[in-house]
C-alpha positions in Angstrom: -6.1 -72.1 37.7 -7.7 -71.9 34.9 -11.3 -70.1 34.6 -14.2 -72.4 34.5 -16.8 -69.6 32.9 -14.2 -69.0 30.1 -16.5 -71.3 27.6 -19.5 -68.7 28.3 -17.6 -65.7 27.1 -18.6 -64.0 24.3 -16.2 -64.5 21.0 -16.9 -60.9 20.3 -14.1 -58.7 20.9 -14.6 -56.5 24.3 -15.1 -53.6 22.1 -17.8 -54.9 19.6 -21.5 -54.0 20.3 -23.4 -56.8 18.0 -25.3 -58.5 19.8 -25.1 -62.3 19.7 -26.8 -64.0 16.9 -29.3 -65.9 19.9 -30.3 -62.4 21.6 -31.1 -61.2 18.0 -33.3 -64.5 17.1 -35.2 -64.6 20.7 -35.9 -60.6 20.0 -37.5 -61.0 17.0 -39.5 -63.9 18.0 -41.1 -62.0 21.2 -41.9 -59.4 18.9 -43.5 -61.6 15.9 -45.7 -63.3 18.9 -47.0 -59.9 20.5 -47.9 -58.4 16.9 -49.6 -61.7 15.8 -51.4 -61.7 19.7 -52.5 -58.2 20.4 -54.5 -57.5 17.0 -56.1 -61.1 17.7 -57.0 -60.1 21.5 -58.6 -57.1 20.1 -60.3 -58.8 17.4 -62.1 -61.0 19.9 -63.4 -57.9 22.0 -66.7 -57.2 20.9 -68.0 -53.5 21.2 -70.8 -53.1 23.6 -74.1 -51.7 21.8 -75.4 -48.7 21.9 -77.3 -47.3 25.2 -80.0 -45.5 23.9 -83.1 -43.5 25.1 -85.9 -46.0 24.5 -84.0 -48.7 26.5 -83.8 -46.2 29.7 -88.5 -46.1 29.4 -90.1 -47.5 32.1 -90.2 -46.8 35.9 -87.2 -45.7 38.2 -86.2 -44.7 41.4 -83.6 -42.4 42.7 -81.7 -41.3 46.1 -79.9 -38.7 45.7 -78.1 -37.2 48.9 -76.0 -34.2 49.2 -75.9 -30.2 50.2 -78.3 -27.9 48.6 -80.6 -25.1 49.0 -82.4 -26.4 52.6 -79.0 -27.9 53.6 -77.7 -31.4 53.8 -80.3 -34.2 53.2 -81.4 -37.2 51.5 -84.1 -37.1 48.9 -86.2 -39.9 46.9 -86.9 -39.4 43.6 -89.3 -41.9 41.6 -90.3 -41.0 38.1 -91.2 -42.9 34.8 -89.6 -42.2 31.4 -90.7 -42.2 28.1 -89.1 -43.6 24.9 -87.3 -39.9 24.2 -86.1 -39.8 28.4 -88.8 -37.6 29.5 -90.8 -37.8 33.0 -93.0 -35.5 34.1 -95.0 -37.1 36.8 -92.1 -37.1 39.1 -92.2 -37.4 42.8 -89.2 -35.8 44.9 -89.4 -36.0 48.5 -86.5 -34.7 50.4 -85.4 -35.0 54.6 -83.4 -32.2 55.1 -82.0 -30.5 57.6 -83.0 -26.6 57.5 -86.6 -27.8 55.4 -87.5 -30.6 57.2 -89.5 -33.1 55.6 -91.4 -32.7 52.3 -92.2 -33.4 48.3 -93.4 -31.9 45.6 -95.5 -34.1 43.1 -96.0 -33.4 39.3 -92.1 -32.5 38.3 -89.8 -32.9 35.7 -87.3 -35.4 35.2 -85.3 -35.1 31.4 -82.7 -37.4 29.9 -81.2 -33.7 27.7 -78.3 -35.6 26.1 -76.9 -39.4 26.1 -74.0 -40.7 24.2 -74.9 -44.4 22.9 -72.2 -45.1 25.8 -74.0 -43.9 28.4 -72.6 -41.2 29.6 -75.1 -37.8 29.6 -77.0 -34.9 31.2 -80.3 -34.9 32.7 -82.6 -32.4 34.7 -84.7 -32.6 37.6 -86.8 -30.4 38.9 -87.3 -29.8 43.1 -90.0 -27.6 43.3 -90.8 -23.9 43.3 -88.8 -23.6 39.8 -85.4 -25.0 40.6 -83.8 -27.2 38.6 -81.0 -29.6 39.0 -78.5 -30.4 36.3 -76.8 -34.0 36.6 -74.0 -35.8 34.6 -75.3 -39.5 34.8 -73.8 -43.0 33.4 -76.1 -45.5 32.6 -74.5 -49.1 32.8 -74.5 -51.2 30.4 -77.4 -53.1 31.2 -80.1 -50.4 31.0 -80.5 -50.9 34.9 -78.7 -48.4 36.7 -77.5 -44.7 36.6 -75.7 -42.6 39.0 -76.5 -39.0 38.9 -73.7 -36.8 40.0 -74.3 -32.8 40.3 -71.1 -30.8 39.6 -72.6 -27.5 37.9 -75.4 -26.2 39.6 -74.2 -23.0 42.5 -74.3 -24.3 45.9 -76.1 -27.6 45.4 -73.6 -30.5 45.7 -76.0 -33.8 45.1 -75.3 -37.4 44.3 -77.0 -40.7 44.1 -77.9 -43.5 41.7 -81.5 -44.6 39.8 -82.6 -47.9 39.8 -85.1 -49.3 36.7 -87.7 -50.6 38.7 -89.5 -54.1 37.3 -92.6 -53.8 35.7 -95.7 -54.8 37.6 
């Protein structure tokens, strides 16, 4: 009986490795499409602006929550930057478990370094001297930041600010 798939063999000898002329053509095709399509893709991506520090001015509010010097606890933060990220009429009032309830008034809050995409440092003070250092993100919109503490000995805080509306 003779073998019905025999048409679909390749004329190549069984030794031969070149590929058939199709396989080469459809290859080459695929790969003249993605070079033409990925620079274009990329071309149509625009690059988001620049965050800067006069677009972060204006009223915010923070929660930050976390372990620190009077234990674990929540704390509200509301402050108002300037056009070079610099607050010093903020208001920190903590709940906490080994200092209970309290807040300091008339404290720092400093944007120290911001990369136009967002990403940065910035220092809050708690009262009696001590000062937190946070890496923060700012989205893209100038609306949000989290605040996330990762240097400061024995003080493990984290939250997010909200730009408040203007009255």
């Amino acid at each position: 009986m003779k073998n019905r798939l025999s048409s679909f063999v390749s004329k190549h000898s069984p030794g031969s490795r070149r590929p058939p002329a199709l396989l080469v053509f459809l290859v080459a095709a695929t790969l003249s499409l993605v070079s033409v399509l990925i620079p274009a893709a990329a071309a149509d991506r625009k690059a988001a602006p620049p965050i800067t520090l006069s677009q972060l001015a204006g009223r915010w509010q923070a929660t930050t929550m976390g372990q620190g010097g009077c234990g674990f606890g929540s704390k509200l933060v509301t402050f108002t930057l300037n056009s070079i990220g610099e607050a010093r009429n903020t208001t920190y009032r903590y709940h906490t478990v080994s200092c209970g309830d309290g807040e300091y008034t008339g404290q720092k809050f400093t944007i120290t370094s911001l990369n136009s995409n967002g990403t940065g440092s910035a220092e809050l003070g708690v009262g009696n001297g001590i000062v937190l250092t946070f890496n923060i993100q700012v989205s893209a919109d100038h609306q949000v930041f989290n605040m996330g503490d990762i240097t400061d000995y024995q003080n493990y805080e984290e939250g997010t600010a909200i730009h408040l509306a203007t009255p």
